[in-house]
C-alpha positions, 0 to 999 in steps of 0.5 A: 202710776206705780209699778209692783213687780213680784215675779223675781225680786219685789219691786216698787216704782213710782213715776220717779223711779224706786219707792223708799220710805216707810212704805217699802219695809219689809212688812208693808212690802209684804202686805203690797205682795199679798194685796198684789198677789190677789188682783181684785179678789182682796183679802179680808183683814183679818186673813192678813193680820192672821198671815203678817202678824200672827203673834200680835194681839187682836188690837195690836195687829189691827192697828199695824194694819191700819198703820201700814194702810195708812203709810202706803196710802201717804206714800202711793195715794190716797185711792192706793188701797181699796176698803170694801167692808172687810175686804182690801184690795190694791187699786189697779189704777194706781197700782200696775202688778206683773202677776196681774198683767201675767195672769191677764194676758195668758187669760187673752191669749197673749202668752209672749207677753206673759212670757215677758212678765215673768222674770222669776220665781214670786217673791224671790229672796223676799224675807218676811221677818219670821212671818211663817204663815206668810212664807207658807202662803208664798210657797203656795202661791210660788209654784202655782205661778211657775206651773202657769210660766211652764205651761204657757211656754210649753203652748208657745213651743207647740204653736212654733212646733205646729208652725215648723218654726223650730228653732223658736219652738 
């Protein structure tokens, strides 16, 4: 299984370790941080070409997302990324993301482990490459994340609080 970390600086791993190739340029990296983003909601593809390569024409942009699909494909597998019509998605069996698990364990309960996961601001540092639809979703998407950090540690310190464990409140 491949790990994805987007919360702090992106990250791709594999079973071996650090993911580099072809695969891990920016722009692939960014599609995986979109796709990764997004858990089983998916993108359309014309949503994604419209925020990876907005000054592209409309057949040039289709075939680089074709071509970065393809790459990640090769380099993770072939059951990587998911085409449903129109719609992409990352396989979360092959593919594990922080920000999939984060969400999922505040939507258990399990807000110590949500706490783990979450080791920085989403996409932290990551240039997109002069993709400004891109970076507008990203800080969008950032704060979002962040407000949920705050907001499952400050659920923490009032169970503490409630418990008088004070000083791990």
């Amino acid at each position: 299984m491949y790990s994805l970390r987007l919360l702090g600086v992106i990250a791709l791993e594999g079973p071996s370790g650090p993911v580099s190739g072809r695969v891990a340029q920016r722009r692939r990296l960014a599609l995986l941080g979109l796709l990764g983003a997004v858990a089983d909601r998916g993108w359309a593809r014309e949503k994604l070409i419209g925020l990876l390569w907005p000054d592209a024409n409309d057949d040039q942009a289709r075939h680089l997302l074709s071509d970065s699909v393809y790459v990640i494909r090769q380099a993770l597998g072939e059951d990587a990324v998911i085409s449903s019509g129109d719609v992409l998605r990352l396989n979360p069996e092959v593919i594990w993301t922080d920000v999939g698990a984060f969400e999922a364990a505040i939507k258990r309960g399990a807000l110590s482990e949500a706490v783990e996961l979450y080791r920085g601001p989403f996409l932290d540092g990551f240039n997109a490459g002069g993709a400004l639809e891109l970076e507008r979703w990203v800080e969008t998407e950032r704060p979002r994340l962040a407000e949920l950090y705050a907001q499952t540690l400050e659920t923490l310190a009032q169970h503490a609080e409630g418990a008088e464990e004070h000083a791990e409140a």
